[in-house]
N, C-alpha and C positions, 0 to 999 in steps of 0.2 A: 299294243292296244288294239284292240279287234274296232272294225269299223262299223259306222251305221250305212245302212241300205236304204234308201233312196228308190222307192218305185214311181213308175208314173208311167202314162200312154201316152205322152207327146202334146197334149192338147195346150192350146196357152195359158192353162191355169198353171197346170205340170211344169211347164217350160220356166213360169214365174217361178212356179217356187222351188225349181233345179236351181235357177240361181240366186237365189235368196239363201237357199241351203249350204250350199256350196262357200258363198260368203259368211254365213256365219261359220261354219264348224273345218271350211279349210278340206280343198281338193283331196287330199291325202286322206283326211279322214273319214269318208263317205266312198260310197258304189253306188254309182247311179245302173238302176238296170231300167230301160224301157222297157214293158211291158207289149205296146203294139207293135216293137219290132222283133221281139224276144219272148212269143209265147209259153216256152217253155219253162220259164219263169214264174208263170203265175201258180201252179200247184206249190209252188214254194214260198211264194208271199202268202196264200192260201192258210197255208201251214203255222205262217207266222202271225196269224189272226188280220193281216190287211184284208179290209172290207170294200175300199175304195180309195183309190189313188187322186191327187199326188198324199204319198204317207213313206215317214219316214219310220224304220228299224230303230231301234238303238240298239247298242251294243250288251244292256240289259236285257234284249228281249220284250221291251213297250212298243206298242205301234202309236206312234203320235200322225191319226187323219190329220190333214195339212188341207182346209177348203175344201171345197168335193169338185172334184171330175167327173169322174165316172166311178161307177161300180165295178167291180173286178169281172160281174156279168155281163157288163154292157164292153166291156177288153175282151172278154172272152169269144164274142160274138156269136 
C-alpha cells in the first residue's frame, strides 16, 4: 500500500495535526515531511496541488488542507 504524505512547517497547528494524523491512520502508513526544515520539498507538494499546510496526500492523489497554517508562500519565504 503506498502511503499518505503528510506536509507541514512545524508551527503548532502542524504539530497538532502530525499527531492527530499519525493517530488516526498509523505511523507506517503516513511520511511526515517538514517543509521548514526540508525546502526542497515544497516544489513537490507544489506539484501535488498542496496550497497550504498542515495537508495531508492521500495515496489517491487528494490533498485534504487540514486547518490552515501557512501558505506554501509564506514556507517558502
Amino acid at each position: 500500500m503506498k502511503k499518505s504524505v503528510f506536509y507541514h512547517a512545524g508551527c503548532p497547528v502542524c504539530v497538532s495535526a502530525e499527531h492527530d494524523i499519525i493517530n488516526l491512520v498509523g505511523p507506517s502508513n503516513v511520511e511526515i515531511v517538514h517543509l521548514g526544515e526540508d525546502k526542497s520539498k515544497i516544489s513537490q507538494a507544489e506539484k501535488a496541488g498542496v496550497k497550504s499546510v498542515p495537508a495531508l496526500l492521500t495515496p489517491n492523489g487528494h490533498v485534504l488542507h487540514i486547518n490552515f497554517g501557512a501558505s506554501l508562500d509564506a514556507v517558502k519565504g
